[in-house]
C-alpha positions as CSV (number, residue, x, y, z in Angstrom):
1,X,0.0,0.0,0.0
2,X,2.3,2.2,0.7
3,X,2.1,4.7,-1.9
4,X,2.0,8.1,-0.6
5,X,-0.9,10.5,-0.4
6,X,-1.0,14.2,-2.5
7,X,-1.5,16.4,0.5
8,X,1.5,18.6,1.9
9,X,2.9,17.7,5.5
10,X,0.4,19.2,8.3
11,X,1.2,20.0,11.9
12,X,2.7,17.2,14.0
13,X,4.3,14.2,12.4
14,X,1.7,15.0,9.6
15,X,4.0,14.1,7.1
16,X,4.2,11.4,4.3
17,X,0.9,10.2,5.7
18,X,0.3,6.9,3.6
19,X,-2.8,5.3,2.0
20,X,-3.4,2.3,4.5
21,X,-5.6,-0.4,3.2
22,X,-4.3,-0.3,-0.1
23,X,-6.1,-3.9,-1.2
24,X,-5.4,-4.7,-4.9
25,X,-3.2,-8.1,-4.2
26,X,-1.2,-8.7,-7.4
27,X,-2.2,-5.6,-8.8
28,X,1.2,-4.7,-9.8
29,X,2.5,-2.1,-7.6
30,X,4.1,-3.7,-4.7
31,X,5.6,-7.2,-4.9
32,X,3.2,-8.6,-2.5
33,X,2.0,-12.4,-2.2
34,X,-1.7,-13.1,-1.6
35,X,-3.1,-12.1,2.4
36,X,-3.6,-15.0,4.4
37,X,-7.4,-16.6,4.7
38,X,-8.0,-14.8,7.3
39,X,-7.5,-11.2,6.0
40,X,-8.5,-12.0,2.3
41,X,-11.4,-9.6,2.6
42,X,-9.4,-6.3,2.8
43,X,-6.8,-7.6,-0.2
44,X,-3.9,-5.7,1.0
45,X,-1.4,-5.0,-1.5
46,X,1.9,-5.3,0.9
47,X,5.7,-4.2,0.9
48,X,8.4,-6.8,0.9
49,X,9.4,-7.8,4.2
50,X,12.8,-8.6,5.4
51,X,14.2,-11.5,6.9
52,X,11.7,-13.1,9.8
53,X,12.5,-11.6,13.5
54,X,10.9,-13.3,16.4
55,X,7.3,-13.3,16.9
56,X,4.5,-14.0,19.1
57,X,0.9,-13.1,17.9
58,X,0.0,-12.6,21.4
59,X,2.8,-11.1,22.3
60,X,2.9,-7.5,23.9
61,X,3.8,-4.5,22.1
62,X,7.6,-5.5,21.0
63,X,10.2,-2.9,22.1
64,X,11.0,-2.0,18.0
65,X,11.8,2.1,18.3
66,X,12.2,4.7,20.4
67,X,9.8,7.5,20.1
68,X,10.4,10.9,20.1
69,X,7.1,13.4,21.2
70,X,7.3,17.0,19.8
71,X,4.4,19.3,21.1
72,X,2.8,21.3,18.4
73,X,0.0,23.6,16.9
74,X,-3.3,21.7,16.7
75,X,-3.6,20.1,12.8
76,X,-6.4,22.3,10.7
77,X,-9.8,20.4,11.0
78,X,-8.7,17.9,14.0
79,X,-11.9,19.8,16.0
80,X,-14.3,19.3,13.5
81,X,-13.8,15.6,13.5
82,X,-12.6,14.5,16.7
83,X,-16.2,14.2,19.3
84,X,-16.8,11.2,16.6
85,X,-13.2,10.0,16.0
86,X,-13.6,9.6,19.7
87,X,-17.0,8.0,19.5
88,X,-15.6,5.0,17.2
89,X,-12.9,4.6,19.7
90,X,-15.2,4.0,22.4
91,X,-17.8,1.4,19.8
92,X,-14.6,-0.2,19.0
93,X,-13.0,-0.5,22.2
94,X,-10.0,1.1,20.8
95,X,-7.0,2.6,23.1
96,X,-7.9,6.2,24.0
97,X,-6.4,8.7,21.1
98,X,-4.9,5.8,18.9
99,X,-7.6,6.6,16.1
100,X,-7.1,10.4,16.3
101,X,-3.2,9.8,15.9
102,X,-3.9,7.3,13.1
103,X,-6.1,9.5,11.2
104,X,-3.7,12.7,12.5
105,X,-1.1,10.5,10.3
106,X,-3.0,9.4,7.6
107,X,-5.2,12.4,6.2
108,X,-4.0,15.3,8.7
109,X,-7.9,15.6,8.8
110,X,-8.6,16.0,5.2
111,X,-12.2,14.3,4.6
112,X,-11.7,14.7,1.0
113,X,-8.1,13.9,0.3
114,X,-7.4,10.8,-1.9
115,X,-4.0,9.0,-2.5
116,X,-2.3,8.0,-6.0
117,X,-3.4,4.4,-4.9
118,X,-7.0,5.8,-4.6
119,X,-7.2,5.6,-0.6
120,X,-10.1,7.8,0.5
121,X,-10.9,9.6,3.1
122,X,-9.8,10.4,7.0
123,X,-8.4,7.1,7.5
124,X,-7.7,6.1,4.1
125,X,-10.1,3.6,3.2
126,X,-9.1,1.9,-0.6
127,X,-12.4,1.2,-2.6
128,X,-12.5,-2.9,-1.7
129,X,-11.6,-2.1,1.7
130,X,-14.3,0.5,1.8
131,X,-17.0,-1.9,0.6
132,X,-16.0,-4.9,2.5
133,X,-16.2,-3.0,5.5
134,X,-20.2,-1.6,4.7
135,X,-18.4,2.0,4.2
136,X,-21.2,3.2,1.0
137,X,-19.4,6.7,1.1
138,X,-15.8,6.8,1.8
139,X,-16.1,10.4,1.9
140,X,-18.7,10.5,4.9
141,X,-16.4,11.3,7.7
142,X,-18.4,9.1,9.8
143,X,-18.6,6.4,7.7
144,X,-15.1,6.7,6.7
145,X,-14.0,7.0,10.9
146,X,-15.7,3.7,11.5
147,X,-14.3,1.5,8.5
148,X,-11.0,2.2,9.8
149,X,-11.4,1.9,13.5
150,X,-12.9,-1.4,12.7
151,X,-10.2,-2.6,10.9
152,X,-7.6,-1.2,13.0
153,X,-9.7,-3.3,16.2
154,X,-9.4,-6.5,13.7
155,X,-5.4,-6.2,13.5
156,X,-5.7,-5.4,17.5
157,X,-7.4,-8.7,17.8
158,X,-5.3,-10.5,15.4
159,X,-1.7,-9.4,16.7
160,X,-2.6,-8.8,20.3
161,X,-0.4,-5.3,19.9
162,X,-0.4,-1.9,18.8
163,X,2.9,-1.3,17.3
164,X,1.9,-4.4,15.0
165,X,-1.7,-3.7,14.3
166,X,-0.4,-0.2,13.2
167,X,2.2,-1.8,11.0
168,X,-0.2,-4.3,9.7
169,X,-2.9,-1.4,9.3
170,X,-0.4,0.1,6.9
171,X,1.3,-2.7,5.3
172,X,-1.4,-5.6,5.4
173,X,-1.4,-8.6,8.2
174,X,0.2,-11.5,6.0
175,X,3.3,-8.7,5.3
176,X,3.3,-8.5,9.5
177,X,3.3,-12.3,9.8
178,X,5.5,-12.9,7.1
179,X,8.4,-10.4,9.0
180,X,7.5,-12.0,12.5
181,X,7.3,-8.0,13.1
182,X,7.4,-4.6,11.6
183,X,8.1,-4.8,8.0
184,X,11.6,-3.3,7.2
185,X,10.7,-1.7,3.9
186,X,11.1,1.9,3.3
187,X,7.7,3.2,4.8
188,X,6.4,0.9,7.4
189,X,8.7,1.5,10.2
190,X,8.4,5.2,10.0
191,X,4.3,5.4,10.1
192,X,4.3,3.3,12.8
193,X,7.3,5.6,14.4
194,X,4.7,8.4,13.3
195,X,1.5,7.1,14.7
196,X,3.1,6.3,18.1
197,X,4.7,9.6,18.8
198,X,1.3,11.4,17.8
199,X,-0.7,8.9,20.3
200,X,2.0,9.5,23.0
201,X,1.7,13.2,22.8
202,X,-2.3,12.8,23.0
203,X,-4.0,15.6,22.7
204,X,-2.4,18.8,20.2
């Protein structure tokens, strides 16, 4: 997925915020194999991964980074959209502020903003992703909010971590599995570095 959206850098750690749920498998722009049975759905088109590191599914969030927390100015258009940013955290039983920093990532609040890969959205939604996930308008912000903090609660579920539901939010679970951690490819590492430091700093 990992092809980068159009909109400039925004605020904190706003920058080189990447299409997540890009789900074309073998459409030709990453060299990724086919996701595992059990993400199929989403069809995530994934980086190549590096040599396999330890791994535990269940494991807790590995030590992987250090993360470095800048306070800034509050992002353009975080107000607008954050009472139900934090209303899908609380359906989905998310950890308080990971969405916001997600999306903070992501879109820097831009309903409308769309990647070269065709992401959509505040937290990026691809077109199959969108659908599979009930999401009829990618660009309802509401909509939009809940498709990704349901998927993000899936990779919770299936990885038992953040740091690795974030990097599987961004690079697709089989690429996760497949590295026995964070992919080492040229994006991955970094938007979960990103994501992190905007959840640590919580609120802007």
């Amino acid at each position: 997925m990992m092809i980068r959206t159009f909109f400039p850098a925004a605020a904190v750690l706003l920058a080189c915020a990447s299409p997540a749920l890009a789900q074309h498998t073998d459409a030709g722009l990453s060299s990724a194999e086919a996701d595992d049975a059990s993400a199929a759905v989403f069809e995530l088109i994934e980086h190549r991964t590096a040599a396999a590191r330890s791994f535990s599914a269940a494991a807790a969030d590995p030590p992987v980074m250090t993360v470095s927390v800048t306070r800034a100015a509050p992002p353009r258009g975080r107000e607008r959209f954050l009472a139900f940013i934090r209303a899908a955290e609380l359906r989905h039983a998310l950890p308080n502020g990971l969405l916001d920093a997600l999306i903070a990532v992501e879109s820097a609040y831009q309903p409308g903003v769309v990647s070269r890969a065709g992401a959509m959205g505040l937290a990026q939604l691809m077109p199959a992703t969108a659908r599979a996930l009930g999401v009829l308008d990618p660009f309802d912000a509401r909509m939009n909010v809940d498709g990704g903090a349901r998927f993000l609660r899936a990779m919770l579920d299936k990885f038992g971590s953040v740091t690795l539901a974030l990097a599987a939010y961004n690079a697709g679970p089989a690429a996760v599995m497949r590295a026995r951690g964070i992919p080492a490819n040229s994006e991955t590492p970094t938007y979960v570095r990103k994501v992190l430091s905007a959840w640590r700093l919580g609120s802007f």
